[in-house]
N, C-alpha and C positions, 0 to 999 in steps of 0.2 A: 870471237869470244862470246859465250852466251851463258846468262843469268840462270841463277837456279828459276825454276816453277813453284809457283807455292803449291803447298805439298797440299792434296784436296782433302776437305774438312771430313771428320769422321763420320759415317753414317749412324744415325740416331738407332739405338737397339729397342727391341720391342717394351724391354723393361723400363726404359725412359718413357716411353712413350704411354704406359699404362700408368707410371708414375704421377706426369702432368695431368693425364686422362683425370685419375683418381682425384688430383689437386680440386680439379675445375670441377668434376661432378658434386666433389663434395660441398665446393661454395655455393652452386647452384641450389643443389638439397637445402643449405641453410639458409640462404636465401629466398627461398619458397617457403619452406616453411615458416619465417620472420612473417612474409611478406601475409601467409593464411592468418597468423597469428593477430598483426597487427588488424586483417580486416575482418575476424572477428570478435577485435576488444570494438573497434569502430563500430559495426551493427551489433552488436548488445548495448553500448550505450544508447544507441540511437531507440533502444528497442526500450531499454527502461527509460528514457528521457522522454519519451513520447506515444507508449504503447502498452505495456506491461512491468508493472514493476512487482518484487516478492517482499513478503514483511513474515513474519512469524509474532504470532500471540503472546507476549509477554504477561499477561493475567486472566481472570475466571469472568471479566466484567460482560463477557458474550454468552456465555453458558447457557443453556448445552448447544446452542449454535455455534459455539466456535469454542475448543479447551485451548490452556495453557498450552505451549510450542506446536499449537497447530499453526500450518505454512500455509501461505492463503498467496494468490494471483489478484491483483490489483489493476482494473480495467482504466487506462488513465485516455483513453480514445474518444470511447462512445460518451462519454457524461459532456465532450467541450460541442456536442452537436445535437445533444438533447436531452440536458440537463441532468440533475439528479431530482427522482421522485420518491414519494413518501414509501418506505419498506425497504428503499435501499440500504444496503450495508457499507459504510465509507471508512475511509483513510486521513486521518489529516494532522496538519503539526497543529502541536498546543498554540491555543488563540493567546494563550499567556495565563497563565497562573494554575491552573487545569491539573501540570505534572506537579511534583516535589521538585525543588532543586537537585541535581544530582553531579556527582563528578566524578568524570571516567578517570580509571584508573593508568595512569603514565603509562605509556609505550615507547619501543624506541621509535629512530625512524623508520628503520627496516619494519618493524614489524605495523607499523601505522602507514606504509608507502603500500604492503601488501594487500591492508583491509581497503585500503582506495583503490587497489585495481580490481578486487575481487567484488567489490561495490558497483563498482563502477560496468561491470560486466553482470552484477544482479547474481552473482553466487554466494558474496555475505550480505545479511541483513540487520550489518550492527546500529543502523541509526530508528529499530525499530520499537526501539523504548522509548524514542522523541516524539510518537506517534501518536496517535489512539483510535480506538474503532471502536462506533458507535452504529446505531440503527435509523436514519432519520424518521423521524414523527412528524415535524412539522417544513414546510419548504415557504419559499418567500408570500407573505400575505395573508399566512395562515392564520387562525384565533384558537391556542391551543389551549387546553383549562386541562388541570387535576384536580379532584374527581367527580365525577356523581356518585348518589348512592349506592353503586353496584362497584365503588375503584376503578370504574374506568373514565382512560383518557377522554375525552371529547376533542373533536377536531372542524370548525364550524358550525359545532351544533350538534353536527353529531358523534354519536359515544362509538369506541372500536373495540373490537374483542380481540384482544392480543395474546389468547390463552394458548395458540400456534405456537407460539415462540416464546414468551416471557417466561421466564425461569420463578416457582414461587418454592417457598421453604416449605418442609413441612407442616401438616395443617392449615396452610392458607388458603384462601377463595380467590386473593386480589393481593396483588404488593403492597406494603406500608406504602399509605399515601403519604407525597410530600407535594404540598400546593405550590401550583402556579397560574401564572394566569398570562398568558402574554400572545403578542402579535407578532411574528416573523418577520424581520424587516425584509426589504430590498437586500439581495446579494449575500441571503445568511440562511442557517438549518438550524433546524430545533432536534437534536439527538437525543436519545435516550439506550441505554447496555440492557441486552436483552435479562440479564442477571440483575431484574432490576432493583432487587433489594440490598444488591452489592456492586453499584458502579457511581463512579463518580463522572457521573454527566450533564446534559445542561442543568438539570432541575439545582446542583449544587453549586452551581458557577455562577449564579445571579449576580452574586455582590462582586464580581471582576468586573473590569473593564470593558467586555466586552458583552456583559448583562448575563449569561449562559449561552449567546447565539454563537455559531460557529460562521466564521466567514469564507463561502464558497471558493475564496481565493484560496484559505487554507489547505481546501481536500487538493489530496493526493487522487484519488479515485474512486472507483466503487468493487469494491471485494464480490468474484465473480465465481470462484474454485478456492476449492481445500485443496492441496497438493499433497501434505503430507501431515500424519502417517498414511500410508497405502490403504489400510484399511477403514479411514476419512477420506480417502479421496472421495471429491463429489462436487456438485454446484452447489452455491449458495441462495435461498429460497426467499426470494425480497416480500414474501405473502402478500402480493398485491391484491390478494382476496379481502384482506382487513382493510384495505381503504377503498375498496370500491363504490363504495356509497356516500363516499365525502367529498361534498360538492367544492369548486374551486374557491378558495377565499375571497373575500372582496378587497386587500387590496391592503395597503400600510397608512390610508388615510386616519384611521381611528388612535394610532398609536402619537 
């Protein structure tokens, strides 16, 4: 007496086969492309955390070197390996008292989880009104004074002609002067907004905390490119011609 055989398993048809096919190709696609995904939220962080970051102009205090929602590239590399020099154009968070108070307007999570990834990869620039950008005039050591007789700044003695770049109103020769007199400490900048009869910079920050100096921890970078509008694009022109003749400070001993 003899057992049935089991009966042989059915051969798999091409349609099954193009079925699974399709399954696996298509997890692999998704999975590729999570995988490009995720490694270019990774080097863009990496890129504005240590290389380039974007801000856009939220006011006229640069003018006409920089307008209102002009988009600017922020060099955050080259200044941690040779400093920032006088004519630079810089980035940095309020030293404290600097902004007005201000308070953003609620969001949900969703829409607050988005502006952190879009941040985060340097395509939004919502934290750019925390900011501010200024021109430095004076760097650590310096002896800066407002004015001589001609309005201009002096910077160890001697006077700079800042008529390159300083924004003046109508009828003017030289910007309303506003006195100062100070010595640049250690580890700090003496700013000034090229719009200088309309920016609020060190000259009116004296009575803070921080005397009107800005502390080199603060900056963000140094502002290298206009990005946008298209027809701004261009470099940023730190007129190292205006300081060429100002010899090195002696030093924070005097202050």
């Amino acid at each position: 007496m003899t057992s049935d055989a089991e009966a042989p398993a059915e051969p798999e048809t091409r349609a099954q086969r193009r079925r699974q096919g399709g399954r696996r190709g298509g997890w692999v696609f998704l999975r590729d492309v999570l995988v490009i995904i995720l490694i270019a939220v990774v080097v863009s962080a990496l890129v504005k955390t240590f290389l380039v970051r974007s801000f856009y102009i939220p006011s006229g205090s640069m003018e006409d070197t920089l307008q209102i929602d002009d988009r600017i590239l922020v060099d955050e590399l080259t200044p941690r390996w040779n400093g920032y020099q006088r004519g630079d154009i810089v980035v940095f968070q309020d030293p404290g008292g600097w902004l007005p108070p201000s308070v953003r307007p609620a969001q949900s999570p969703f829409v607050e989880g988005i502006d952190w990834l879009l941040t985060l990869v340097g395509l939004s620039v919502s934290d750019s009104e925390d900011h501010l950008i200024k021109r430095v005039i004076g760097v650590p050591g310096d002896h800066v004074v407002c004015c001589n007789a001609l309005g201009q700044i002096t910077i160890n003695g001697v006077p700079i002609d800042e008529s390159a770049y300083v924004k003046l109103d109508p009828g003017q020769t030289a910007p309303n002067p506003v006195p100062f007199d100070v010595i640049v400490p250690d580890g700090s900048l003496w700013v000034l907004g090229d719009n200088r009869d309309h920016s609020r910079d060190s000259r009116f920050n004296q009575d803070q905390p921080g005397a009107g100096f800005v502390p080199i921890e603060n900056v963000v970078g140094r502002a290298f490119v206009t990005t946008w509008p298209i027809p701004r694009w261009g470099l940023l022109d730190p007129h190292s011609e205006v300081f060429a003749g100002v010899p090195a400070g002696e030093g924070t001993d005097e202050q």
